[in-house]
KOLGUKOL-731247 format. One line per field, with one value per residue (C-alpha): residue in one letter; chain; x, y, z. Coordinates in steps of 0.25 Angstrom, whole numbers, plus 5000, padded with zeros to 4 digits. Example, Ala and Ser with C-alpha at 12.3 -4.5 7.8 and 13.67 -1.06 7.14 Angstrom:
% residues 2
drenti	c(a,s)
zaza	c(A,A)
x	c(5049,5055)
y	c(4982,4996)
z	c(5031,5029)
END
This chain:
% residues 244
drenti	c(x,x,x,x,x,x,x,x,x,x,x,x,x,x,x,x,x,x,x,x,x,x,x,x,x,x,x,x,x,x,x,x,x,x,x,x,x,x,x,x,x,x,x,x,x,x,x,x,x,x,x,x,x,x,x,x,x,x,x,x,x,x,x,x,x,x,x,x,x,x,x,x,x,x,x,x,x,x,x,x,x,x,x,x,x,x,x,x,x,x,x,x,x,x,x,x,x,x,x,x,x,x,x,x,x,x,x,x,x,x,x,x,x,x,x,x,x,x,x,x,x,x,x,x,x,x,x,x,x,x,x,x,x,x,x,x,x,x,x,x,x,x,x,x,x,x,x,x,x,x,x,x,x,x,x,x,x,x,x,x,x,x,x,x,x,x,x,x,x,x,x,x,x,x,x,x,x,x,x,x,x,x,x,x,x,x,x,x,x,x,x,x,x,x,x,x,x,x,x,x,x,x,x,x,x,x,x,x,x,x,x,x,x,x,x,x,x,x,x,x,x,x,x,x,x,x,x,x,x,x,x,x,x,x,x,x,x,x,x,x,x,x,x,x)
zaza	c(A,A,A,A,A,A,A,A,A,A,A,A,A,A,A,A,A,A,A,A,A,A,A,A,A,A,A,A,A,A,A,A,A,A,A,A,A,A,A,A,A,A,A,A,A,A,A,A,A,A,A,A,A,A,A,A,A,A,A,A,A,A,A,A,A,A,A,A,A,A,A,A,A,A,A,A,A,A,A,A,A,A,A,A,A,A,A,A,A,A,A,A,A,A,A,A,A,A,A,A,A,A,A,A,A,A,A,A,A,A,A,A,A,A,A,A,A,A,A,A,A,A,A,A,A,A,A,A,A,A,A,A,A,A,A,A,A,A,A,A,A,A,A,A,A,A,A,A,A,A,A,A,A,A,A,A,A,A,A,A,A,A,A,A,A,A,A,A,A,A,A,A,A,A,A,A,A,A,A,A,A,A,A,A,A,A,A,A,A,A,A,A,A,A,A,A,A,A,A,A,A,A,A,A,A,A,A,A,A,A,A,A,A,A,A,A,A,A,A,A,A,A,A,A,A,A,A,A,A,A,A,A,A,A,A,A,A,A,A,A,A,A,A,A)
x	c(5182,5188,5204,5205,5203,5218,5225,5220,5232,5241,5245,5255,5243,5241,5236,5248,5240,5226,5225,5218,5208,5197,5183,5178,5187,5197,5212,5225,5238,5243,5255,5251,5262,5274,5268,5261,5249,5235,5223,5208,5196,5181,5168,5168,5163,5171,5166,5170,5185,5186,5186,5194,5205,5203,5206,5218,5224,5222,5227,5238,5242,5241,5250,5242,5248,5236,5235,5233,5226,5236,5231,5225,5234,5224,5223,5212,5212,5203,5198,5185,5185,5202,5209,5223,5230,5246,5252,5255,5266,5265,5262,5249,5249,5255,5253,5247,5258,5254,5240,5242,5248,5236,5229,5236,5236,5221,5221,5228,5217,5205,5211,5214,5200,5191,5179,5182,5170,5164,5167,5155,5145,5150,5144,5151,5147,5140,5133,5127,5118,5111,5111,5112,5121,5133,5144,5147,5139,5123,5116,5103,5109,5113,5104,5097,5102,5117,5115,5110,5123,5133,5126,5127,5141,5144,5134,5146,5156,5143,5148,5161,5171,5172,5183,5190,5193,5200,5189,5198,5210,5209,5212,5229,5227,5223,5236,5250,5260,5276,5285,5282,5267,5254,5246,5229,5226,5211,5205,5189,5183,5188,5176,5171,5168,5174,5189,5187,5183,5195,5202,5198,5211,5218,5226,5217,5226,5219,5220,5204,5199,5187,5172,5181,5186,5174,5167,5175,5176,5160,5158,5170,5166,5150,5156,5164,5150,5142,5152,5155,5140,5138,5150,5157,5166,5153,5147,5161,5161,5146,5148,5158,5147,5139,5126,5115)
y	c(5065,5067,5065,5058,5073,5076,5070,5082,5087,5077,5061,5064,5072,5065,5067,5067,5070,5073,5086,5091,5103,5106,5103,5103,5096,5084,5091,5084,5086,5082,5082,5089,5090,5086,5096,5098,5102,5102,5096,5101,5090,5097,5099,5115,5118,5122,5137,5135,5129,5140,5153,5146,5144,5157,5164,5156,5160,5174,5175,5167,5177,5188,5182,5174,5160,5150,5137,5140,5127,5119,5118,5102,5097,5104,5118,5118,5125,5112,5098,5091,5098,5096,5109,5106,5118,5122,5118,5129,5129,5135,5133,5140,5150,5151,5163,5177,5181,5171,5175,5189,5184,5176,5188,5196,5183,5185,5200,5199,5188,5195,5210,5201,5196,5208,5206,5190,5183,5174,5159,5151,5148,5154,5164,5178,5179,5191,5182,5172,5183,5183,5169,5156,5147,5147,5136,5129,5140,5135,5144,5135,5126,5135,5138,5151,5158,5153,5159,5173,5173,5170,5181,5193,5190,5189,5203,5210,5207,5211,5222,5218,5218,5203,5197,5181,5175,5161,5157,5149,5157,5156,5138,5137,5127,5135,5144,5140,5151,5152,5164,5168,5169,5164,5154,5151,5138,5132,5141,5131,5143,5155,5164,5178,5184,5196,5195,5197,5182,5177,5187,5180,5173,5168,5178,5187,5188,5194,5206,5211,5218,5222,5222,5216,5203,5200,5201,5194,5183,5181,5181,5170,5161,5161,5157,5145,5142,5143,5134,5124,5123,5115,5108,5111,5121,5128,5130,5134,5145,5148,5150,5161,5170,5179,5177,5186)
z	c(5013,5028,5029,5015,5010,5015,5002,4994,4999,4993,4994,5006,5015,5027,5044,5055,5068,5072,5080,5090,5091,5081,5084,5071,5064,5061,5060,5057,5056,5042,5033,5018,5009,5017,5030,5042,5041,5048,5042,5046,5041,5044,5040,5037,5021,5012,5012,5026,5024,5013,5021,5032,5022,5016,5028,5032,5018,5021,5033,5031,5018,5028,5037,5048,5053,5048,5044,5029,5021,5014,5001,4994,4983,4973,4981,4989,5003,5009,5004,5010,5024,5026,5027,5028,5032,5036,5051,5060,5069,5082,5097,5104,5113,5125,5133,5131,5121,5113,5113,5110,5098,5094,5095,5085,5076,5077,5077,5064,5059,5062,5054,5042,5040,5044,5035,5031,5027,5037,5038,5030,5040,5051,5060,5068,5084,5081,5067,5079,5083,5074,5069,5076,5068,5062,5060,5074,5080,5081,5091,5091,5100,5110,5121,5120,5133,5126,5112,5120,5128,5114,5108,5118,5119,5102,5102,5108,5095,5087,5076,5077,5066,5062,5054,5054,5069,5071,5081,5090,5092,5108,5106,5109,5098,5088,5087,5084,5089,5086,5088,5075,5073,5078,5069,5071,5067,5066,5060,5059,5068,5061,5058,5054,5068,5078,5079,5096,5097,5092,5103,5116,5118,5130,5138,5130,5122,5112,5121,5120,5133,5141,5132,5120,5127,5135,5123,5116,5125,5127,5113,5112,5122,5114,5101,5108,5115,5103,5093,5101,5109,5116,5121,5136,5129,5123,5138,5144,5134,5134,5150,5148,5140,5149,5149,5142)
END
């Protein structure tokens, strides 16, 4: 149905801007029911788009700043691939104060969904070794000396506890910070996986040290080279992961 889909949330629903960012999908902003908003058209199922908005309705009733789904004139959460979902105000960081306070926003993520059921489809890091696919992630493409050196360094978060991570908490764009609170927007890459990963910010802000941040960061930088293989951006980060 594509943008046609955006009158389910009423006759006066319509697209402002086109914005940037967003690999995957086609996102807007709009005006629903006399407000800003921000509209997301994709191609994830429905099983998929349903624990997304799950978890953003959980974490907002415990108090996290996300963009919660703005509901279609007959209740529903999504309508043929368009989320619609609240605009958040807010700049992003600037300096290592700001990241340290992105770090407690995710802290305070990852304690609330301890034990949260994996995303339909999705894989962990420490899932990929012992499988070869999942979602964006196909390990069959990767050359083998690659897929060895992804999985030596997600062995190193193997056993950890696991619980929801953002999954690109380290993009500027993706946070919108005022003096009053920090808000995570984009939530396509969120997952089940080690919380570390979503840690490896800039200024190390996320204040992890010694085996943990090197561990963290080479298991980071083979996620970003696994998803987005084989572009520029994929080698870049595949470069930074030590060899086998």
């Amino acid at each position: 149905m594509g943008w046609e889909a955006l009158r389910q949330w009423g006759s006066d629903a319509a697209r402002i801007e086109k914005l940037s960012g967003g690999s995957s999908n086609d996102v807007w902003r709009v005006r629903v029911h006399g407000r800003v908003a921000v509209a997301r058209l994709g191609t994830r199922s429905d099983a998929d788009l349903v624990w997304e908005s799950r978890l953003l309705l959980h974490l907002d009733r415990e108090g996290l700043a996300v963009p919660v789904p703005v509901p279609t004139a007959d209740g529903r959460l999504f309508a043929d691939g368009l989320t619609v979902m609240e605009y958040m105000e807010g700049g992003p960081p600037q300096n290592a104060d700001d990241w340290r306070r992105v770090a407690e926003t995710l802290r305070r993520l990852h304690e609330l969904t301890r034990g949260w059921p994996q995303r339909p489809g999705w894989k962990s890091s420490t899932d990929l070794l012992q499988t070869e696919t999942g979602t964006r992630i196909d390990l069959t493409a990767m050359p083998a000396e690659a897929v060895a050196r992804c999985r030596a360094a997600w062995a190193r978060l193997a056993g950890r506890e696991t619980c929801a991570v953002h999954g690109n908490p380290d993009n500027p764009g993706n946070v919108r910070i005022t003096p009053g609170r920090v808000a995570l927007i984009d939530w396509d890459e969120a997952h089940v996986d080690v919380p570390d990963l979503d840690l490896v910010l800039p200024f190390n802000g996320g204040g992890l040290e010694g085996a943990a941040l090197d561990s963290a960061r080479q298991a980071s930088a083979a996620w970003e080279a696994a998803v987005c293989w084989q572009d520029d951006y994929s080698m870049r980060r595949l470069a930074e992961v030590r060899p086998v």
